[in-house]
Structures are given as structure tokens and as C-alpha cells.
N, C-alpha and C positions, 0 to 999 in steps of 0.2 A: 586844830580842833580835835578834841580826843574824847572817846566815848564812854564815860562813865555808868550810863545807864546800859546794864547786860540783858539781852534779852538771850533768850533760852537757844543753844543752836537749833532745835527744832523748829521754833517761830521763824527765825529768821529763812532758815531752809526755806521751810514753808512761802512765806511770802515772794522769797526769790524763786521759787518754781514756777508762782502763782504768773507772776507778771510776764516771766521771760515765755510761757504758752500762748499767753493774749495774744502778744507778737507773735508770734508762730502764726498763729491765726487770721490774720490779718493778712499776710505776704503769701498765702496761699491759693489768693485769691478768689474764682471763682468755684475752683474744690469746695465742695462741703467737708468739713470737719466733726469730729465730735466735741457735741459743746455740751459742759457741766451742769449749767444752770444758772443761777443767778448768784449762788455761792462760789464759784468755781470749784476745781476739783485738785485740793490739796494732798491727799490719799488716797489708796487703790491705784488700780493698773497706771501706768505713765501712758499718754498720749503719742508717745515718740521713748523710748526707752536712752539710746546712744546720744539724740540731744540733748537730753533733759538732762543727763551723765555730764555733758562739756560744760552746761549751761548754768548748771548748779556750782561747780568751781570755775567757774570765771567770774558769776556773781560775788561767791564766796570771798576771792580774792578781792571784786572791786570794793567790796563793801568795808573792808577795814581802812582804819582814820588814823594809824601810829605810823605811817612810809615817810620813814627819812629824807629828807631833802635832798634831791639827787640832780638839781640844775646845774649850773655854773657855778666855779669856785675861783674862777680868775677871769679880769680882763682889765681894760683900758682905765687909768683915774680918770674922775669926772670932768668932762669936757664945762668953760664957763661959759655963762653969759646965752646959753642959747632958748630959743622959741618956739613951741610945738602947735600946731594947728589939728586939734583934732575934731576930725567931720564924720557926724554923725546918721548913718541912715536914717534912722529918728530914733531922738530921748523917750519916746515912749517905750524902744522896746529894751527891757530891764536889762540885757546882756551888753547892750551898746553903752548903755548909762553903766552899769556897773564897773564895766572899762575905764569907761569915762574918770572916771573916780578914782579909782586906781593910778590912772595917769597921773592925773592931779597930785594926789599923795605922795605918788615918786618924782615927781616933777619939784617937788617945795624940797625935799630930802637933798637934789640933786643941786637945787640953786636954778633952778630954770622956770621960764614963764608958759604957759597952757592956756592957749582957746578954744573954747570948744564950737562948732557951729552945725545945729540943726539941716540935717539936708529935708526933717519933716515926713522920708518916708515916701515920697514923691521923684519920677525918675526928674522931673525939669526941677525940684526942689534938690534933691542929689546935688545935679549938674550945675544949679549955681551958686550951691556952697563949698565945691573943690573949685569955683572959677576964684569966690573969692578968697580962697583959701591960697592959692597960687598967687594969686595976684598981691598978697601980704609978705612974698617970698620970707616965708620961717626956715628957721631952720631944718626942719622937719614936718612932714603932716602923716597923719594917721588916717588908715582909709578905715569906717570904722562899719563893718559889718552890711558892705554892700559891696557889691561886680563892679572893679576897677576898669573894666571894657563896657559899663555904660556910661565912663567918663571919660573916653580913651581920649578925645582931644586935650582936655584937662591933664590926665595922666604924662600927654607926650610933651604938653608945656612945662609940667612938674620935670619931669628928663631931661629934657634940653637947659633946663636953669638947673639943672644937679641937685633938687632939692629931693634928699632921701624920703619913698615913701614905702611906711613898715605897716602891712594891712592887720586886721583881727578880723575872723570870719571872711577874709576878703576873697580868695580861693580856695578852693578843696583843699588842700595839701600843707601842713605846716613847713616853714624853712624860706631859702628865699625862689622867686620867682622870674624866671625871663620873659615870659608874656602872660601877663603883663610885668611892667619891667618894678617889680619890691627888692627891695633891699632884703627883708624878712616875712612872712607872714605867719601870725602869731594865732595858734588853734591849740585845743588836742586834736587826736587823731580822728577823722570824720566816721573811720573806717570801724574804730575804736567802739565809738561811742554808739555809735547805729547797732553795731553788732552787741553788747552789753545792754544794753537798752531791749533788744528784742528777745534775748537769754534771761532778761529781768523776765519776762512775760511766761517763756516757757516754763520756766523754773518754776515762779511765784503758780501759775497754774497745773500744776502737774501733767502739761501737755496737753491740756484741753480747754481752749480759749476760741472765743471770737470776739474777733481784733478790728477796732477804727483808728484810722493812723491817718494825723492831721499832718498840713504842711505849707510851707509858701513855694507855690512853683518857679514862682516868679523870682524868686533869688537862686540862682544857679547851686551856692553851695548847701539851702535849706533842702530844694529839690534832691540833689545827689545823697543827701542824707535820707530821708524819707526812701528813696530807692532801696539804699543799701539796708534798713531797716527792715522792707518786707523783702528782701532778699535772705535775710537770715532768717524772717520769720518762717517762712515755707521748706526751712529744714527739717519740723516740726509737722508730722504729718496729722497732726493731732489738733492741728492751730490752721484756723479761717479766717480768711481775712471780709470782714463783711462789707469795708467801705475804705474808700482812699478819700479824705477830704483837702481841697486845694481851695484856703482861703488866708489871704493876703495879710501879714500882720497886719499892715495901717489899718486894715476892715476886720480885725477881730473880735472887736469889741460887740461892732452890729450885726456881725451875720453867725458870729461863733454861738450864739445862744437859739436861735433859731435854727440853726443845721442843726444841733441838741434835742432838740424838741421834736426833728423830723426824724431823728437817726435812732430818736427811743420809741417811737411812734410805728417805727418799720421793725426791728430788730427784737426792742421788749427786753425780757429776758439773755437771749442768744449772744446781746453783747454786754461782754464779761470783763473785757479791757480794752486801752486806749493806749496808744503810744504818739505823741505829737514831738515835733523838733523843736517845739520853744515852751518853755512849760506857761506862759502869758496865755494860752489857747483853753490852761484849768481854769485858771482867773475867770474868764469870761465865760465857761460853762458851768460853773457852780451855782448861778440863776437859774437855768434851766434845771441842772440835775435836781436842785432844791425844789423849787414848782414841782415837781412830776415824782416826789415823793421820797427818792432817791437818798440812802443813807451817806452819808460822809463819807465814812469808813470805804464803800465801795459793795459791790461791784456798778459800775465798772469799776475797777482797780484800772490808775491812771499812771502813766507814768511820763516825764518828761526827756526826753535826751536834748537836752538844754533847755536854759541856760543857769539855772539854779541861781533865781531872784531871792531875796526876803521871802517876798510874797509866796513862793513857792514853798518854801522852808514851814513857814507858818499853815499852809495847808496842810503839809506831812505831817506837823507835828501836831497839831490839831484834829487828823485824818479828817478833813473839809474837803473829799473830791479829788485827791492826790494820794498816792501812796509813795511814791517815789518820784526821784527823779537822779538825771545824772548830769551833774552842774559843772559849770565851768570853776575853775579859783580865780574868776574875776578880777579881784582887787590884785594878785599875782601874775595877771596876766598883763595888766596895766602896767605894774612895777618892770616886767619883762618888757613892754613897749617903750619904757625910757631907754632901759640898759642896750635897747636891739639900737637905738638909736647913736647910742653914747658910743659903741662898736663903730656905726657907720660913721662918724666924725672924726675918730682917729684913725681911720683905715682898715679896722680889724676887719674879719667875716663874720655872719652872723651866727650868734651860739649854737645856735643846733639845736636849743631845749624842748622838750616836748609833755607837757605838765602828762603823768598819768590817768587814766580815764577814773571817776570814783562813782558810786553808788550812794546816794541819802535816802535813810528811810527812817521814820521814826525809833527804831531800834538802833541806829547809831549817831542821828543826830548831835545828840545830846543838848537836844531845845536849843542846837545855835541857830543863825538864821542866815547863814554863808558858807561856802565851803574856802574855809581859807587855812590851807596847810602850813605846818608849820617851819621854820626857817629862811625863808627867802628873804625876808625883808635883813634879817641880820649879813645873810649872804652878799646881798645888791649893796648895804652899805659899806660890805666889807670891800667887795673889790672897788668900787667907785672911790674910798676913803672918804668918806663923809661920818 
């Protein structure tokens, strides 16, 4: 995806101060900050002068869409005949389906068959979609965007029957994993993207933001993001964090608009940005910000550090409640979950690869509704020889 539409370097500047200050603000927790107002504050004094310097070129960087393909360039030809099972936290939340999809894609490329199965979102729903997922013995399963230690029984039947399992979102850490025992697990960097994500906020507000940062606690690796987020934000001495909210994807839908309604109720004006781990959390606040008057455009100026859905794309570009977000390459990530597999069936070790962190904001979009970089797909069929 390449950006046709230029927007001015000032705008863009501009915006990336704007957002990477909110986060500031937010991660500073009970500190009072100085807050802009309901415009934020794009000019005059910086809020934090030395981070708003780092946070402005690291935006800078994330935000261009022309970075060469720099995955893998060699491995194993396509293994035949094999069967992927992949299980899903739940199809509702767009980063797990968009995998989803991905897989599929590269699964038909490779000559292989793909199931997918609803864990729904639910830990006893999880736990007996890897039972029957094992119990299919495929050749592979995909653990797809939930803690493989709340399936550990599951997990240790999957090992004792040698069926490789390559997670997405499945632990902190991209690569492979000893406890739990993956062959690979397939992310960018947690570290990555928390910290660009709260550098969007200082930036986009010129160091003077107050910050709500949503999150699901209950998934160990949403949590650890959300952490690392207001941990960079409170670099920014300029940025407030005014609320940490801890609600559950599966309950986003119901409680995400009414925490809305309470958090502009308390706040008003004072909150200026948002920073959430899945950007599904905009989705379901744009009812509320709309009720309550609330422009599009922002403030709050929103941003997601994951998982860069359609839907999220279509807000940015639209400015519907969204300014940014920092997206996964989904359908690249999925194509990466066959190849990590194809590796584990000839014996190789697992690539290594680790997609880049990126930045979408309506100034580089370029009205697509994905972030899907370019090369890979040429790449994965070159060494597979398909």
C-alpha cells in the first residue's frame, strides 16, 4: 500500500505530536498534567520538550508505507497434503478473523486444508475448541489470539502427539516459545507498538494531553501492552493519564458505550485522547461520542495500537472517532503462519521474522482499508515454489 495522497509535513507532524501527548497523559497517572483543551495543543511551548524530540521521529519513521520487504528469502518447498486447525479466541474480534483469513489465503496457495474453530471468546469456550481441535490431530493448529496456559492441558496433549503449535498474539514475545511449548509465535513487537502508539499521542498533542487508555486485562498479552503504553506515556511530563479502563473484548460492545458516556461526563473537555489495544473499543464508542455531541474529527483524538480492522481504517479515513491507528499486516501475518508451519514439517527452525511496527492515519492511508505491505506474498510463493 503506497501513499499517494501527500499531506503537508506540518499536518502530519502536527497530528503525530497530537496523539503521541494524549498517551503521555494517560501513563502519568495520578499527576495532574497540563491539559490544552478540547483542541489540544499543536503549537507553542511542548509539554515535555526531549520526548516530544524522540516521539516526533519515531512517528515520523512509523508512518511511511514504501519499506521494502525485509522477511524471509529462503526456506523449505511446500510440504503436501497437510491440515491446519485454527482456533480462534472469538471471530468477533477483527485481528483474530483477519488472521483468520490470511491463513486461508495462504493455505489454498500452499495446497493445504484450514479449519477454523470459534473458541466464542469464553475461557470454557477457548478450552473446548483446542479439546476439539487436538482431538482432529492436524497437522498443525494455530493458537489464535489467546494464553496458551489457559489450555495448558489441551496444549500438553497437543505435545505429547507432536502436533506443532505456532500462536498469533499468543504471548508477549514474537519467535518461538518454551513455556508454553510453540514452535513460533507470530506478533510484532508488544514493546514496539505500545511505545509508538503513546509517541503517536505526545507528538500529535504537542505534550499536552489527557489520556483514557482502554484494555482487556484478562488476556495477559492485551494487559502487558496497555502497561507498556502508560509506561511510555508518563515520559511526557506534560501528559495525564485520567483513567485506565479494563473492559473485556467479548463485553465491548455493552459496556464500551456506557464507560463513554461516564468518562465524558467526569473528564468534559480535559480528555483530549485515547489510546486502546484493539481499535474494536472505537467501533463501539462512536455511539456515545456521537450522542454527546462529539465531532468525528476528534478531540478526543483516538488512537488504536491494534489491530488495524477495515472498520478501523474506515473511521480514519472518514475521521468518524478515530485518528489513528497502529495495525497489524494481518493477511501477512496469516501467510507467515502457514510458512512458520511449513518450517516446522521439514525440520527447519522458525524464521525469525518480525513485521515492522506502522502508523495509519488519514494522511497516508491512501483510502485503503488494510495495512498489507508490499512483497510477501511474492516472497512466500517464491520459496514454497508454488
Amino acid at each position: 500500500m503506497h501513499c499517494n495522497r501527500k499531506a503537508t509535513p506540518g499536518a502530519l507532524q502536527a497530528r503525530s505530536v497530537a496523539a503521541l501527548l494524549a498517551a503521555a497523559t494517560v501513563l502519568a497517572g495520578c499527576e495532574r498534567g497540563s491539559s490544552s483543551g478540547p483542541e489540544g495543543s499543536t503549537t507553542g511551548t511542548s509539554g515535555c520538550p526531549a520526548a516530544q524530540a524522540r516521539a516526533q521521529a519515531a512517528v515520523r519513521q512509523a508512518e511511511k508505507t514504501d519499506a521494502p520487504w525485509n522477511g524471509p528469502a529462503s526456506g523449505p518447498p511446500a510440504a503436501s497434503g497437510r491440515t491446519i486447525v485454527y482456533v480462534a479466541q472469538t471471530m468477533t474480534n477483527p485481528g483474530v478473523a483477519g488472521v483468520a483469513e490470511g491463513v486461508r489465503a495462504a493455505a489454498q496457495v500452499i495446497g493445504w486444508n484450514v479449519r477454523v474453530i470459534d473458541g466464542g471468546g469464553t475461557p470454557a469456550g477457548i478450552q473446548a475448541a483446542m479439546s476439539e481441535a487436538v482431538t482432529l490431530k492436524p497437522s498443525g493448529i494455530v493458537i489464535g489470539g489467546f494464553d496458551p496456559n489457559s489450555t495448558s492441558q489441551q496444549v500438553s496433549r497437543a505435545n505429547a502427539a507432536r502436533i506443532p503449535l505456532v500462536g498469533w498474539h499468543a504471548v508477549a514475545s514474537p519467535g518461538p516459545s518454551r513455556r508454553p511449548r510453540l514452535f513460533t509465535n507470530v506478533t510484532t513487537n508488544v514493546e514496539e507498538v505500545a511505545r509508538v502508539s503513546a509517541q503517536w499521542v505526545i507528538s500529535h498533542s504537542n505534550g499536552h494531553a489527557g489520556v483514557v487508555v482502554f484494555t482487556d486485562a484478562s488476556i495477559p498479552f492485551a494487559k502487558n501492552k496497555s502497561e507498556l503504553i502508560r509506561k511510555e506515556l508518563v515520559t511526557c511530563s506534560g501528559v495525564k493519564l485520567l483513567a485506565y479502563e479494563n473492559i473485556p473484548i467479548p463485553d465491548a460492545s455493552s459496556r464500551t458505550p456506557r464507560e463513554i458516556s461516564s468518562l465524558l461526563s467526569r473528564f468534559q473537555n480535559e480528555w483530549t485522547h485515547s489510546v486502546a489495544i484493539n481499535d474494536l473499543y472505537f467501533a463501539d464508542a462512536a455511539p456515545a461520542f456521537r450522542g454527546a455531541g462529539k465531532k468525528g474529527s476528534g478531540p478526543p483524538f483516538n488512537i488504536g495500537a491494534g489491530d488495524g480492522d477495515p472498520s478501523a481504517f474506515q473511521r480514519i479515513n472518514s475521521e468518524q472517532y478515530q485518528a489513528a491507528t497502529v495495525p497489524e499486516p494481518l493477511s501477512l501475518q496469516g501467510w507467515q503462519i502457514v510458512d512458520e508451519f511449513n518450517r516446522a514439517f521439514s525440520g527447519h527452525p522458525a524464521s525469525g521474522y518480525v513485521a515492522p511496527v506502522h502508523i495509519t492515519t488519514a494522511d497516508n492511508s491512501d483510502g485503503a482499508t488494510t495495512w498489507d505491505p508490499a512483497g510477501y506474498r511474492d516472497a512466500y510463493r517464491k520459496i514454497w515454489g508454488t
